[in-house]
C-alpha positions as CSV (number, residue, x, y, z in Angstrom):
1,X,114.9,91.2,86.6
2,X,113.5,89.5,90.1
3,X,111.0,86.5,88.7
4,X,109.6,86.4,92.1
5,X,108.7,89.7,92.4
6,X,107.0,89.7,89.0
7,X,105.0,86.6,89.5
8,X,103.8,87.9,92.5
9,X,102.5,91.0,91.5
10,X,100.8,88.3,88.9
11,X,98.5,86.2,90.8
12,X,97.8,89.4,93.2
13,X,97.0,92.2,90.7
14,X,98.0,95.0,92.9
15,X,100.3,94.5,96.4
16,X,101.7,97.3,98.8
17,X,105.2,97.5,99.5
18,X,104.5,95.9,102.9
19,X,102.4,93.4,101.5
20,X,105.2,92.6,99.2
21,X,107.7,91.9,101.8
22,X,105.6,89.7,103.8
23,X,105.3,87.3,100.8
24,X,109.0,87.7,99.2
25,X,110.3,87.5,103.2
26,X,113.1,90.2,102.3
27,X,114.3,92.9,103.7
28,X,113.1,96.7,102.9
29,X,116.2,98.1,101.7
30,X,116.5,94.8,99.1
31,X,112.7,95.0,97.5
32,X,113.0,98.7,97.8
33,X,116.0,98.1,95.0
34,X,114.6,95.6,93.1
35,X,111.4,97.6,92.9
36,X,113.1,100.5,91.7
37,X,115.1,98.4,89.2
38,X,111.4,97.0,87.5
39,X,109.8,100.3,87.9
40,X,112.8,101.6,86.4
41,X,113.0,99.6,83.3
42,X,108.8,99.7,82.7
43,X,108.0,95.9,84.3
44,X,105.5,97.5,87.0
45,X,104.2,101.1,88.1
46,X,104.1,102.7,91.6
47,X,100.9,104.2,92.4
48,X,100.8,106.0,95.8
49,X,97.3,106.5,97.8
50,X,97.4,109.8,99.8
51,X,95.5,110.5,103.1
52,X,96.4,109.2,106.1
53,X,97.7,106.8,105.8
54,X,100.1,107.5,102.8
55,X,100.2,104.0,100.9
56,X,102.0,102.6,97.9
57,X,100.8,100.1,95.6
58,X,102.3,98.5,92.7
59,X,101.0,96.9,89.8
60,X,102.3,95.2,86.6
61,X,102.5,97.2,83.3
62,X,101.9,94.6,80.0
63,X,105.6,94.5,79.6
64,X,105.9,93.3,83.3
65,X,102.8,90.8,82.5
66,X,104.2,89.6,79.6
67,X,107.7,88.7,81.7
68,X,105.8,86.9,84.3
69,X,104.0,84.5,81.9
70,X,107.9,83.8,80.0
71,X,109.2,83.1,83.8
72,X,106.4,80.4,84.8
73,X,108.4,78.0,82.9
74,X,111.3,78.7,84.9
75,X,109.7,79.0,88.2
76,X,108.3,76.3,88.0
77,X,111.6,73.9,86.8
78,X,113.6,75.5,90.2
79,X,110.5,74.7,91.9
80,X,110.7,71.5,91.0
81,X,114.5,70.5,91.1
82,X,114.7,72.4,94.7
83,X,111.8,69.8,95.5
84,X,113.5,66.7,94.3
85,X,117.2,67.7,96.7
């Protein structure tokens, strides 16, 4: 499971797959896996927007919401020991 991309979809309720990148600063082929892998496994859902343009958007399932509130402890400690280096 990517903490990141979980506490993302958090604080921004819904986020495309570009949007997404922008913020994680990863590749497509990379979040295009590790979404997959949550989508997969129940964490968030992919809804896709038809008409021109085609859009995706993804947003947390209560399983997924329920990760990202366990990770904020965690998140924050590496926030905070990368900080002290």
């Amino acid at each position: 499971m990517e903490p990141r991309n979980l506490y993302t979809l958090f604080l921004k309720i819904t986020c495309s797959f570009n949007e997404l990148k922008k913020i994680l600063d990863v590749n497509s082929r990379t979040l295009s896996d590790k979404l997959k892998g949550l989508t997969k496994y129940g964490y968030i859902e992919r809804y896709v927007e038809f008409g021109p343009p085609l859009r995706v958007k993804y947003i947390l399932t209560k399983k997924g919401r329920n990760a990202a509130l366990l990770a904020l402890p965690l998140l924050y400690y590496l926030s905070s020991s990368t900080l002290k280096k």
